[in-house]
C-alpha positions as CSV (number, residue, x, y, z in Angstrom):
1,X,-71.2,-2.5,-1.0
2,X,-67.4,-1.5,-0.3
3,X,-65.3,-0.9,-3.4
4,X,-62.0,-2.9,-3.7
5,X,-59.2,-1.2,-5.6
6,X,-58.9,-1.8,-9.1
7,X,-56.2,-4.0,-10.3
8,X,-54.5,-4.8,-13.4
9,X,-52.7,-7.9,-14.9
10,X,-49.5,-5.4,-15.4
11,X,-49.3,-4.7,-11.5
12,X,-46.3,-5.8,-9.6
13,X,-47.4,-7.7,-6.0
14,X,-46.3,-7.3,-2.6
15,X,-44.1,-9.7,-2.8
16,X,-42.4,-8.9,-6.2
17,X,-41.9,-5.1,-4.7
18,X,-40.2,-6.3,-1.3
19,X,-37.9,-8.9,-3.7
20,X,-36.9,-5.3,-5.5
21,X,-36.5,-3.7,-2.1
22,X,-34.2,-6.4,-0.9
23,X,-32.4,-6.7,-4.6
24,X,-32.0,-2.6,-4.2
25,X,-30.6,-2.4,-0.6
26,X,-28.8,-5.5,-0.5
27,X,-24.9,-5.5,0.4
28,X,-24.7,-8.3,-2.4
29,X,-26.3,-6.3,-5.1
30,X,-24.0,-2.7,-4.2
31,X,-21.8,-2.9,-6.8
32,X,-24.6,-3.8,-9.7
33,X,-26.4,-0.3,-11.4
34,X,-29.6,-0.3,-10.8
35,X,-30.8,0.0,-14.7
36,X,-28.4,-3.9,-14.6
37,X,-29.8,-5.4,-11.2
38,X,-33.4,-5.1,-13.2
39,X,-31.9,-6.8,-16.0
40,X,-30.5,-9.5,-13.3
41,X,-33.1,-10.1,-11.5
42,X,-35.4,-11.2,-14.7
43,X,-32.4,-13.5,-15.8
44,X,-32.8,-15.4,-12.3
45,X,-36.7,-15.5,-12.5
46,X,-36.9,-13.3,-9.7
47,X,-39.2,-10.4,-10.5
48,X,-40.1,-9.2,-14.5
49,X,-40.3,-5.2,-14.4
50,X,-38.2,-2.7,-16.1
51,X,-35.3,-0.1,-15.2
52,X,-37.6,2.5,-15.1
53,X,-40.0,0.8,-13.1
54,X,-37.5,0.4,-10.3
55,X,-36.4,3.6,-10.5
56,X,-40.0,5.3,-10.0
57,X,-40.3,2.2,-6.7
58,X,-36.9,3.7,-5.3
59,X,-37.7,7.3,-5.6
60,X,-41.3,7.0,-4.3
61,X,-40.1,4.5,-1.3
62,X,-37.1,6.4,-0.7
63,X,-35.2,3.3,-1.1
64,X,-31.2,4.4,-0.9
65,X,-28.4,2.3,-2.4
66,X,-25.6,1.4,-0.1
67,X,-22.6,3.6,-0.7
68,X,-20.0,2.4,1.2
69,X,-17.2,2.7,-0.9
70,X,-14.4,0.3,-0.6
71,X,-10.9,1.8,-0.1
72,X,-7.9,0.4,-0.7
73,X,-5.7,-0.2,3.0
74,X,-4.0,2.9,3.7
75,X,-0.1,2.6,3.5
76,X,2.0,1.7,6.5
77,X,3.9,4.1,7.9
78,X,7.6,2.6,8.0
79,X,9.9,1.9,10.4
80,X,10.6,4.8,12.8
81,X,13.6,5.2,15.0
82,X,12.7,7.2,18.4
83,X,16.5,8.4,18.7
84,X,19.3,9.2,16.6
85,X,21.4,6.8,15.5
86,X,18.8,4.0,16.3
87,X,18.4,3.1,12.8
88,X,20.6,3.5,10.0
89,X,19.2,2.6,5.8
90,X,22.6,2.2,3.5
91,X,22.1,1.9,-0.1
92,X,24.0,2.5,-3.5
93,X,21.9,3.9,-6.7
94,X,22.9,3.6,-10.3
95,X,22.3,7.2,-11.7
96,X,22.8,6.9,-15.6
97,X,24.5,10.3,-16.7
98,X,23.3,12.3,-20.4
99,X,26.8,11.6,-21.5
100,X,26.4,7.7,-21.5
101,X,28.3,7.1,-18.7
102,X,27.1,5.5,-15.1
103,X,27.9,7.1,-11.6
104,X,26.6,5.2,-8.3
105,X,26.0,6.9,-5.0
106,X,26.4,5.0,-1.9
107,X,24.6,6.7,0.8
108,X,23.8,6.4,4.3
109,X,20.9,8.3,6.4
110,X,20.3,8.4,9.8
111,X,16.1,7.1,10.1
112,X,15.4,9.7,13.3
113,X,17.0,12.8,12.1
114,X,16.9,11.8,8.1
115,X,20.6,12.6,8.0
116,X,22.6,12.1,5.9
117,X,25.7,10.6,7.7
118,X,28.2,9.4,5.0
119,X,28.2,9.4,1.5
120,X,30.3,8.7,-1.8
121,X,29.8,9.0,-5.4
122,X,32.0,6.6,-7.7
123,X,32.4,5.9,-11.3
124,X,33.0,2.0,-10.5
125,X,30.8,0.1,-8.5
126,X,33.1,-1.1,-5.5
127,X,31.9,-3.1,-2.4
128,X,34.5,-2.0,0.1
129,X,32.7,2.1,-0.2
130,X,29.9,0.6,1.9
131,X,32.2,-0.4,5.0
132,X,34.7,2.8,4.8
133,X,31.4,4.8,4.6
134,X,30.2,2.9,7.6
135,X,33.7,3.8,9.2
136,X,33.1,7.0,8.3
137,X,29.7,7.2,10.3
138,X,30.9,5.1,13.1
139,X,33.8,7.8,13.9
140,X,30.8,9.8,15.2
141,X,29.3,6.8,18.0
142,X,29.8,7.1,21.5
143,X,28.1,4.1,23.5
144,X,25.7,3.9,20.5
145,X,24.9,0.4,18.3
146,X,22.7,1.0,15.3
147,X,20.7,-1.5,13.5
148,X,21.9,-1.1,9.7
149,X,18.4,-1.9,7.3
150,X,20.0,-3.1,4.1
151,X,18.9,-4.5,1.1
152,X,20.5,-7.7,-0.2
153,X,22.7,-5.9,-2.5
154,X,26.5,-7.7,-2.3
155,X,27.9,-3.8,-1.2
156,X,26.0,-4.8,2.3
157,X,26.6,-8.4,2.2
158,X,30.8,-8.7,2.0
159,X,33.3,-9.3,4.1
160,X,34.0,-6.3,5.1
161,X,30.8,-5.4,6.2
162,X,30.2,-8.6,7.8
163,X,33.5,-7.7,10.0
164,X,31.9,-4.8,11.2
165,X,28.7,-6.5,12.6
166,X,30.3,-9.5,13.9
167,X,32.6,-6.8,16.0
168,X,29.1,-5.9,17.6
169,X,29.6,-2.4,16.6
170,X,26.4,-2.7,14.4
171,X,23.4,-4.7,13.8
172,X,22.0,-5.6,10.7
173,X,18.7,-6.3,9.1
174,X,18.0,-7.5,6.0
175,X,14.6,-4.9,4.8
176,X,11.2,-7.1,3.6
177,X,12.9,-10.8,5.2
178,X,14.2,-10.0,8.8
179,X,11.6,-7.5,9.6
180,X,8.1,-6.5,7.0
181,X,9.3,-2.8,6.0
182,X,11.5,-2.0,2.9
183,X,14.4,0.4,2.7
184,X,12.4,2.9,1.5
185,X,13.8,5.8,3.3
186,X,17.6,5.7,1.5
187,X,15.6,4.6,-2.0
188,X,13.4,7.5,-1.6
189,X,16.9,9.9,-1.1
């Protein structure tokens, strides 16, 4: 006479251990603790054992939870000129002062060399700085035509500086509606 194994009304089956197995190293179920996915899977009928019971299965199985961790995309890197005076970022700041009062800083940096190539500080905000900085820059250019990445800020939409570009001494883009990368270069300065 063979013996059979004893079993007991308590026991999980086969099949309720693989449905753990599958519950444990499923994709779907990565983000769920393992004390929770027990708690889930009696909730949808699947399999009736407790945390700890699926905890003594994983370590005596070797079971592993997947662990691959979801990262956020890494940032862009922006735009990059491969010359000097390729690309040129033109901005004015409002810098509030400890004494109440307001000074803005109109800037512009060369993207290639990070250059700053003309700038201004001014206790009125003025749109004609932007195109007599831009004269300023432009004294330097010999057979060169930058492309000027500009916010839509009315300093680099006026008629001044709209005299410049249509002259074809400079090319302008409007930063995050002509082309996907912001100013950040002259915000960052």
């Amino acid at each position: 006479m063979t013996s059979c194994p004893r079993s007991s009304p308590q026991q999980l089956t086969r099949a309720e251990v693989e449905t753990i197995k599958e519950m444990v190293t499923s994709d779907e179920y990565r983000h769920v603790p393992t004390g929770t996915l027990a708690i889930l899977a009696q909730r949808r009928g699947k399999v009736y054992a407790s945390p700890t019971t699926w905890y003594r299965l994983m370590r005596i199985y070797k079971w592993r939870r997947p662990r691959l961790r979801v990262h956020p995309s890494k940032p862009k890197v922006g735009i990059r000129a491969s010359s000097p005076n390729e690309i040129w970022h033109v901005d004015t700041t409002l810098v509030r002062l400890l004494t109440g009062t307001r000074a803005y800083v109109y800037a512009i940096i060369d993207n290639f060399s990070r250059r700053i190539l003309a700038w201004k500080v001014s206790a009125t905000f003025d749109t004609g700085i932007t195109s007599k900085l831009l004269h300023i820059a432009i004294g330097g250019l010999v057979n060169e035509k930058p492309t000027l990445l500009v916010d839509r800020g009315v300093d680099n939409y006026n008629s001044a500086v709209d005299e410049l570009v249509d002259s074809g001494i400079l090319n302008r883009l409007l930063a995050q509606t002509d082309i996907s990368f912001s100013n950040s270069l002259i915000e960052t300065w």
